[in-house]
C-alpha positions in Angstrom: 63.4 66.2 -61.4 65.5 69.5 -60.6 62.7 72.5 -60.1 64.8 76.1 -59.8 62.8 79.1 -58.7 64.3 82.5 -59.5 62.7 85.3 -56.8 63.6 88.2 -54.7 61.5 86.7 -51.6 62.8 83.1 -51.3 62.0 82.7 -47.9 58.1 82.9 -48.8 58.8 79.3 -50.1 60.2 77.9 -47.2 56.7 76.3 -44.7 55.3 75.1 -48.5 58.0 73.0 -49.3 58.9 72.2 -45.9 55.6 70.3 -45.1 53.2 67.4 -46.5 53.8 65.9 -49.9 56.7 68.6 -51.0 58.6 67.7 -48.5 58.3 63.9 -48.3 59.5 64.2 -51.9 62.5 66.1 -51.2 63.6 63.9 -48.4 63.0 61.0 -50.7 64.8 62.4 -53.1 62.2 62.5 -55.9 62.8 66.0 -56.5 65.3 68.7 -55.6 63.9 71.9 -55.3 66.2 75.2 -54.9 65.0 79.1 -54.6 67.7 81.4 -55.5 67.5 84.9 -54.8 68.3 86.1 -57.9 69.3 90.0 -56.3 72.5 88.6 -55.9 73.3 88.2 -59.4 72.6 91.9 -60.1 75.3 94.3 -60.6 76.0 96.8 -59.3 77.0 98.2 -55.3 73.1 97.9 -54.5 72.2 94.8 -56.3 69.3 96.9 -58.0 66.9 94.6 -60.0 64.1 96.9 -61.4 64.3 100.8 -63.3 62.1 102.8 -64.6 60.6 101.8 -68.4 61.5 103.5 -71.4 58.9 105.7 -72.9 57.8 106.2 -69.1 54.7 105.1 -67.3 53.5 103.7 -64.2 55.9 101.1 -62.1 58.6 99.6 -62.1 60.4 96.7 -64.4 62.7 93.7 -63.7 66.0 94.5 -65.8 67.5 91.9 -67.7 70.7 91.0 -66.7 70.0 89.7 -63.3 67.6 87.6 -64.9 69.7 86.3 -67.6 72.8 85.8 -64.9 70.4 84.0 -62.9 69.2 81.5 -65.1 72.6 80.6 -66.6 73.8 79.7 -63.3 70.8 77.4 -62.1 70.6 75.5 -65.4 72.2 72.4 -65.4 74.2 71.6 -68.8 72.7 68.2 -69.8 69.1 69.4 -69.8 67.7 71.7 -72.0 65.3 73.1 -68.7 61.8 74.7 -69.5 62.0 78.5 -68.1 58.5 79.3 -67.1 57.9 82.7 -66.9 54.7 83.3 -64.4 52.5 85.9 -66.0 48.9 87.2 -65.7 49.0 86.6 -70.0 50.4 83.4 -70.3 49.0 80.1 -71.4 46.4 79.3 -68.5 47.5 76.5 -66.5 46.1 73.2 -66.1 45.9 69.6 -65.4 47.0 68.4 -69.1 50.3 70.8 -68.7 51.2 69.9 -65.4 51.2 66.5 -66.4 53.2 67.1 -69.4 55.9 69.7 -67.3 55.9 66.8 -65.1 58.3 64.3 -67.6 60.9 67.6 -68.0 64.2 67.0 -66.0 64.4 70.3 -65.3 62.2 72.9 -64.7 62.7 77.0 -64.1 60.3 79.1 -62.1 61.0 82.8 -62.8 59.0 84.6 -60.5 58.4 88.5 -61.1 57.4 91.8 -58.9 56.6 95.0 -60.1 54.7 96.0 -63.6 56.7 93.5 -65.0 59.8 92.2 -66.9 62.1 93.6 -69.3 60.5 91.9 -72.9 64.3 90.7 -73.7 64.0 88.3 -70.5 60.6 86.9 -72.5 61.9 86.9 -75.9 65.4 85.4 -75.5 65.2 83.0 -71.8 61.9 82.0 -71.9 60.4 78.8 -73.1 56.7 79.0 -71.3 54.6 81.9 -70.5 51.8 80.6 -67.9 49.2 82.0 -65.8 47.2 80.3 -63.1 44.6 82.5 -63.4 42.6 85.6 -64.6 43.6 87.6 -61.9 46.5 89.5 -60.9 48.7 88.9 -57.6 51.5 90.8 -56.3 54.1 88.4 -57.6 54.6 85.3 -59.0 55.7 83.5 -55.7 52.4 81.8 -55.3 51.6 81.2 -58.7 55.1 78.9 -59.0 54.0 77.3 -55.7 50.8 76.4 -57.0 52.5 74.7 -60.1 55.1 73.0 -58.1 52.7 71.2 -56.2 50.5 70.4 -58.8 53.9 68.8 -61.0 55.2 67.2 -57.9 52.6 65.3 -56.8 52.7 63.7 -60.4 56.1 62.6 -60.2 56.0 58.5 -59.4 56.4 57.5 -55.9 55.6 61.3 -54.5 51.9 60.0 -53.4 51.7 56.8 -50.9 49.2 55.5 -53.3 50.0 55.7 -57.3 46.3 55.8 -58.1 45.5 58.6 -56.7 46.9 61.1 -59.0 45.4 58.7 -62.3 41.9 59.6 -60.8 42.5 62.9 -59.2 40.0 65.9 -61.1 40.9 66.8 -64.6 42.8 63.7 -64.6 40.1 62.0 -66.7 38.7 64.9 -68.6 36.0 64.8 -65.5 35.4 66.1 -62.2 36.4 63.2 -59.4 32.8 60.7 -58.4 31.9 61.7 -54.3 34.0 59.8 -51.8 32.5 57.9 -48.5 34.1 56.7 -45.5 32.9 55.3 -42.3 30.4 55.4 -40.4 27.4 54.3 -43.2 25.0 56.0 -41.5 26.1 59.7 -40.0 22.9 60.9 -38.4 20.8 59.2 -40.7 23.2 60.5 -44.1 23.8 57.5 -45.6 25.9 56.1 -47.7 24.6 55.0 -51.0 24.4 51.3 -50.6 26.0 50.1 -54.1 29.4 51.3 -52.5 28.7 48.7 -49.8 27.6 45.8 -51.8 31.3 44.3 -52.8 30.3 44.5 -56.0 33.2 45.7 -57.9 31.9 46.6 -61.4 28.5 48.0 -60.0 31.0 50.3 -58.0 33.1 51.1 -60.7 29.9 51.8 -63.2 28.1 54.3 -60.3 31.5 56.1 -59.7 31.9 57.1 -63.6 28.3 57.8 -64.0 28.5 60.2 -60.9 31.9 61.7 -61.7 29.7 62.7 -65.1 26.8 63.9 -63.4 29.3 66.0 -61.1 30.9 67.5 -64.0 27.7 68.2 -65.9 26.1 70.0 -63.3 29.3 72.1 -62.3 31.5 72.3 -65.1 29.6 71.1 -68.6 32.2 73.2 -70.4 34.5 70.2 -69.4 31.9 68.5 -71.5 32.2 70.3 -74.7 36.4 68.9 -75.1 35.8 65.2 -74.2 34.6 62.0 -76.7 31.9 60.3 -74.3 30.9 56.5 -74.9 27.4 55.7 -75.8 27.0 54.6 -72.0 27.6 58.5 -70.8 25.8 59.9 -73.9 22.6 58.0 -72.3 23.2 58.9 -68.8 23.3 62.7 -69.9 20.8 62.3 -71.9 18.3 60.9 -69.3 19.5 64.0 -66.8 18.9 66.6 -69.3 15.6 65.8 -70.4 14.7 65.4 -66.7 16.3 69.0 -66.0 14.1 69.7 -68.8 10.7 68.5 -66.6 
């Protein structure tokens, strides 16, 4: 995968992807990963990327044609890239779309400042409007560093173990079951003992039933988009009508 992110601040990106999983995934060559500043498309003896908005108002917004210079010079010719614009009112982000931005062969990161962008840079350049949250930050560095982690990590052979992405939260629909590790008895907190029985389909059956308790007492809106066997209809049953007690 090629990821290009388009921002006036590139160095901001340099200790992410220069540690942990981004960068074993670069080195390995997995994905390539380049931050342009994209100042240095804009014309003009200062390299000026914002002006004041017609009709006047408060701030200050990106102009097109850095934008648009930008892009045509990071996108490669035999792809046809997504351009994710990272904005406050764009599609919310989540498992289910990084998974699917994670098959693209190329992927654009435009990353604003400001008020915000020139509407001709969202009409004509971009494919995907997306939002990591109901919030606002001061640009869209971090929001494109959140996504590019999230994306990479799906790519195969970017995690030493390729399980762990298939079972990761959200993965499933459902929050991930509680982990254990050694010692089995911490100061008397003790691991629960099917985990330490070797039996492999008592394990298996306690971990789904606890990533469904997990997700029903934290995030039962998860609930409400999911088909659940008859198995985990009983299981919520029996804990709702004991919530009920």
């Amino acid at each position: 995968m090629k990821v290009d992110i388009l921002s006036i601040f590139p160095e901001m990106f340099t200790g992410v992807f220069g540690n942990s999983i981004l960068k074993k995934a670069i080195e390995k060559e997995i994905v390539d990963i380049a931050v342009t500043d994209f100042r240095q498309y804009a014309e003009g003896k200062h390299h000026v990327v914002d002006d004041y908005p017609y009709g006047g108002g408060a701030g200050m917004l990106l102009k097109a044609q850095p934008i648009f210079d930008a892009v045509a010079a990071v996108r490669a010719e035999e792809t046809r890239p997504r351009v994710i614009l990272m904005d406050p009112a764009g599609k919310p982000f989540n498992q289910k779309l990084a998974e699917e931005l994670a098959t693209e062969k190329q992927l654009i990161f435009i990353c604003g400042h400001y008020e915000g962008y020139d509407e001709r840079i969202r009409t004509e350049l971009v494919t995907d409007e997306i939002s990591i949250g109901d919030y606002i930050l001061t640009g869209g560095e971090l929001a494109a560093m959140t996504m590019v982690d999230s994306i990479v990590r799906l790519l195969p052979g970017a995690l030493g173990n390729s399980e762990s992405a298939a079972s990761d939260s959200f993965s499933t629909g459902l929050l991930e079951h509680p982990h254990y590790t050694r010692p089995a008895d911490f100061r008397g907190l003790k691991v629960p003992e099917v985990l330490l029985n070797g039996n492999h389909a008592k394990i298996e059956e306690w971990r789904q039933m606890e990533s469904l308790r997990r997700t029903w007492e934290r995030r039962p809106d998860l609930l409400e988009q999911l088909e659940l066997s008859d198995q985990q209809k009983k299981w919520l049953a029996s804990w709702i009508k004991l919530d009920k007690k």
